[in-house]
N, C-alpha and C positions, 0 to 999 in steps of 0.2 A: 504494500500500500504506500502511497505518494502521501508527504506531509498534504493533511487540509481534506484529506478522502475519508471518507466514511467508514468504519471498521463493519466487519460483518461478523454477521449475519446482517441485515439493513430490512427496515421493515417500510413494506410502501402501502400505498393508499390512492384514490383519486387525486387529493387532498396530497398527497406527498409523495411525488412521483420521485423517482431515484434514477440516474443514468450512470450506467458504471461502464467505462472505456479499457478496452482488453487490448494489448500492446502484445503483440507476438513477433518474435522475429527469431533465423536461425543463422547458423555462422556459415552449415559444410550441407546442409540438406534438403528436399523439397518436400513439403510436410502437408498433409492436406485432414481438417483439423473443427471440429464441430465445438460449439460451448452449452455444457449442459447447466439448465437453471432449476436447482431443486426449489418447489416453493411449498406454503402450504396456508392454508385460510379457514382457522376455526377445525373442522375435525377432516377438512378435504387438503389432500397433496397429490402432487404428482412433477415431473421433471420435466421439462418444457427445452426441447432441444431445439438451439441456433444456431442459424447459418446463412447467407447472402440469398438464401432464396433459391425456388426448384429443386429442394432436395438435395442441391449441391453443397459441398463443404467450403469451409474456407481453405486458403492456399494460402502458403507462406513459402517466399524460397531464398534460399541463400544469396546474401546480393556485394559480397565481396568483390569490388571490382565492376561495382553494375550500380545506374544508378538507381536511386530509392521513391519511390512512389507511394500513396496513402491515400482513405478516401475516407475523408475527416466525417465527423458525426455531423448529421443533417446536411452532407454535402450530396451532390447529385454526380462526380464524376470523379476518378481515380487524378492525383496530380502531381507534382513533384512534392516529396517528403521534406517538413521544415526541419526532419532530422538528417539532413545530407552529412556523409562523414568526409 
């Protein structure tokens, strides 16, 4: 967790929406990579699997020597990464 982030477990609501930003990156491999959200509301749970959509996973690839690209929250297209090394 980044100083000023919210520690979890986090509890949301209408009333108290929460967005939590997942940073993946790899050094040597091409990683293709879903994020599972366990939740639960009163006596109902269940795991709530993410991913870009169509059932497809996210991808992450090693970008040593390549440049960096990111497709910010509420953004509409992939674009140069403000983390360029």
């Amino acid at each position: 967790m980044t100083e000023g982030s919210a520690g979890l477990p986090v509890e949301v609501s209408e009333r108290n929406p929460q967005v939590i930003e997942v940073t993946a990156q790899t050094t040597s491999h091409d990683v293709s990579w879903y994020l599972e959200l366990e939740w639960s509301s009163g006596t109902r749970k269940g795991t709530l699997t993410v991913g870009p959509g169509g059932g497809a996973p996210f991808r992450t690839s090693a970008v040593k020597g390549r440049p960096l690209y990111s497709y910010p929250v509420g953004g509409k297209a992939w674009g140069p990464s403000p983390f360029q090394r």
